[in-house]
C-alpha positions as CSV (number, residue, x, y, z in Angstrom):
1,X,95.2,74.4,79.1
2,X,96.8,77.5,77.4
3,X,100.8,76.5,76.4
4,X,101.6,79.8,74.8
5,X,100.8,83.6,76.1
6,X,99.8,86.1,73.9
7,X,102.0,89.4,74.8
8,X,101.3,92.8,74.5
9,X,104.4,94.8,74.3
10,X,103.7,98.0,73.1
11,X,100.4,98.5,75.7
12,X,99.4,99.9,78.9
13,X,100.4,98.7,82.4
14,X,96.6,98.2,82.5
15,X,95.9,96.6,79.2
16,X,99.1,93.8,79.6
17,X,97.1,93.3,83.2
18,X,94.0,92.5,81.6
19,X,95.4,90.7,78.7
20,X,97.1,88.4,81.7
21,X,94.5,87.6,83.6
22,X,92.5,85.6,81.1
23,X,95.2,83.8,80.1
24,X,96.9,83.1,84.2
25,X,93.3,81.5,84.4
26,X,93.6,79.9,81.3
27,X,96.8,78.4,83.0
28,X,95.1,77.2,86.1
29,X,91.7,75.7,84.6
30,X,91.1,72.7,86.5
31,X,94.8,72.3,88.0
32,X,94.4,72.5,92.2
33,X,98.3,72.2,93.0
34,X,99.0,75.3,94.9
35,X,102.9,75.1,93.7
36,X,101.8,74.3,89.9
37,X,99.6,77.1,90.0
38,X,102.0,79.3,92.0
39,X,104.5,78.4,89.3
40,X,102.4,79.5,86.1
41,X,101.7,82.7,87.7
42,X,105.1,83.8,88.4
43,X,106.3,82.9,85.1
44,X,103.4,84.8,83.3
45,X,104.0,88.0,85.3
46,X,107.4,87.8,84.4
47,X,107.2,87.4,80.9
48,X,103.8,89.2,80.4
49,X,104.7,92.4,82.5
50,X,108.7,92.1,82.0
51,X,109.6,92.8,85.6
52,X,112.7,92.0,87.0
53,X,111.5,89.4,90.0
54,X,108.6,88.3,90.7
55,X,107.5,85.6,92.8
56,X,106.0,83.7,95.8
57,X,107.3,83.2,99.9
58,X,105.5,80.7,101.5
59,X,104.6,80.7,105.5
60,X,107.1,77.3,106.8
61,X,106.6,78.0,110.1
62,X,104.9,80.4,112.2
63,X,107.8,83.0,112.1
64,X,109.6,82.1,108.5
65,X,108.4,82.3,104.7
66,X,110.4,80.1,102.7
67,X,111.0,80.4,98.9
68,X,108.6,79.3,96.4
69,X,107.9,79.5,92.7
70,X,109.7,82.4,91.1
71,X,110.9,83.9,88.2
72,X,114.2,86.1,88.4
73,X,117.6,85.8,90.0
74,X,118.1,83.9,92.6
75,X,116.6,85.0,96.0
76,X,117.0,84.7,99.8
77,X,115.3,81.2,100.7
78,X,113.9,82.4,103.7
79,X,112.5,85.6,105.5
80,X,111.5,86.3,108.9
81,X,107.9,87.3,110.0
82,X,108.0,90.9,110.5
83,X,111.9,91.5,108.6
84,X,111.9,93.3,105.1
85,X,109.1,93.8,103.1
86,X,107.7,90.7,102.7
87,X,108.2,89.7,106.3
88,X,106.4,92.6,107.4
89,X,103.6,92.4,104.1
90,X,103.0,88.9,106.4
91,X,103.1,90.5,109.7
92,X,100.8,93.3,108.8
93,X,98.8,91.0,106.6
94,X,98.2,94.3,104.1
95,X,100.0,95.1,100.6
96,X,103.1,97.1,100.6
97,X,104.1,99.4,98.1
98,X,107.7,100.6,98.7
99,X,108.9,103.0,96.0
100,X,112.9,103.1,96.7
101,X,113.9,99.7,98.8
102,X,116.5,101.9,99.9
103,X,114.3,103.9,102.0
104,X,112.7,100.9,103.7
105,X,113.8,100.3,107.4
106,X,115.2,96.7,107.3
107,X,115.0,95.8,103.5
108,X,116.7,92.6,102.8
109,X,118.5,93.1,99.5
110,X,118.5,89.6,98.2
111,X,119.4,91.6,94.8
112,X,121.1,94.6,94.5
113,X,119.7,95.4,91.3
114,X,116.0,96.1,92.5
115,X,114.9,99.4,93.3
116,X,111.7,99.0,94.2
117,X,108.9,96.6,95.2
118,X,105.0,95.8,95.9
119,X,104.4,92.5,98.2
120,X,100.7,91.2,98.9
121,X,99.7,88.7,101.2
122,X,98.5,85.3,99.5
123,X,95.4,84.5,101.6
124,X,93.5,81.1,101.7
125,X,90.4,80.6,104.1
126,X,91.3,84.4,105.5
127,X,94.6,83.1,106.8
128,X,97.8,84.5,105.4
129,X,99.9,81.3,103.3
130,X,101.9,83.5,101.8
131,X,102.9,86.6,99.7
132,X,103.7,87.8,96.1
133,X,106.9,89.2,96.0
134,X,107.6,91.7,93.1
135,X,110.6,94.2,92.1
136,X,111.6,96.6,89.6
137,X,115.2,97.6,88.5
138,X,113.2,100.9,88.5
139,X,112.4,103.6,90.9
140,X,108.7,104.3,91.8
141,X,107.5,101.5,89.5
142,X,104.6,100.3,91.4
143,X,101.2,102.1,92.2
144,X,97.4,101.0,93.1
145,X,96.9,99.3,89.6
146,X,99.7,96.6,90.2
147,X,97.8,96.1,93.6
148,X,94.4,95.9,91.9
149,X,95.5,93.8,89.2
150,X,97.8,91.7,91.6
151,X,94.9,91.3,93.8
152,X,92.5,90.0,90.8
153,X,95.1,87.6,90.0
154,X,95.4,86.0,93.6
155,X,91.8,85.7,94.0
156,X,91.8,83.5,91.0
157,X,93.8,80.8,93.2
158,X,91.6,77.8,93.8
């Protein structure tokens, strides 16, 4: 198991990306603990791509997501199906890309200092478990390579 990540700070959004993903799996050889795993990703995003939160809501219910592993401020413990952007991400069951939170109807500012935010649904057996919550301090920080990337990074999860 890797203990230490290897960061690139002066690279591309794409190159930090595919410097991660080696590593997150590196992280997760041979470990089958959803929450471990959970855990090791957050923390890698947030140190390997610097963002400001980043993190996972769990489905506790059939209408309510409940905090997970995270890296960041602290955060709302529990969301709504269908409320904000993760609440809807899980209603919808699609990735969300919301440029200025500001803008979206019904954000839930759990932290006034993000701007804006991609969400993607955490899928196991083709049946929503979850998303991956993660915001910027910046405007307009997130576009279709976070979601690829993202995306390659969830479909490592055992």
């Amino acid at each position: 198991m890797a203990e230490d990540l290897t960061l690139l700070k002066e690279a591309s959004k794409e190159e930090k990306y595919q410097s991660l993903i080696p590593q997150i799996e590196g992280l997760m050889y041979g470990e089958k603990n959803l929450v471990a795993n959970l855990a090791n990703i957050s923390a890698a995003l947030k140190e390997g791509m610097d963002f400001f939160w980043v993190g996972f809501y769990l489905v506790d219910s059939e209408d309510e997501l409940v905090l997970g592993p995270f890296q960041g401020p602290v955060a709302c413990t529990r969301i709504r199906k269908g409320k904000g952007v993760c609440g809807t991400t899980w209603e919808k069951e699609e990735v969300l890309i919301v440029p200025n939170v500001d803008e979206f109807p019904g954000h839930i500012a759990c932290a006034s200092a993000s701007k804006s935010e991609i969400v993607l649904p955490l899928r196991k057996d083709g049946e929503v478990i979850g998303v991956l919550d993660v915001d910027s301090d910046q405007l307009n920080d997130f576009d279709h390579t976070d979601q690829q990337y993202l995306q390659q990074i969830l479909d490592l999860l055992p």
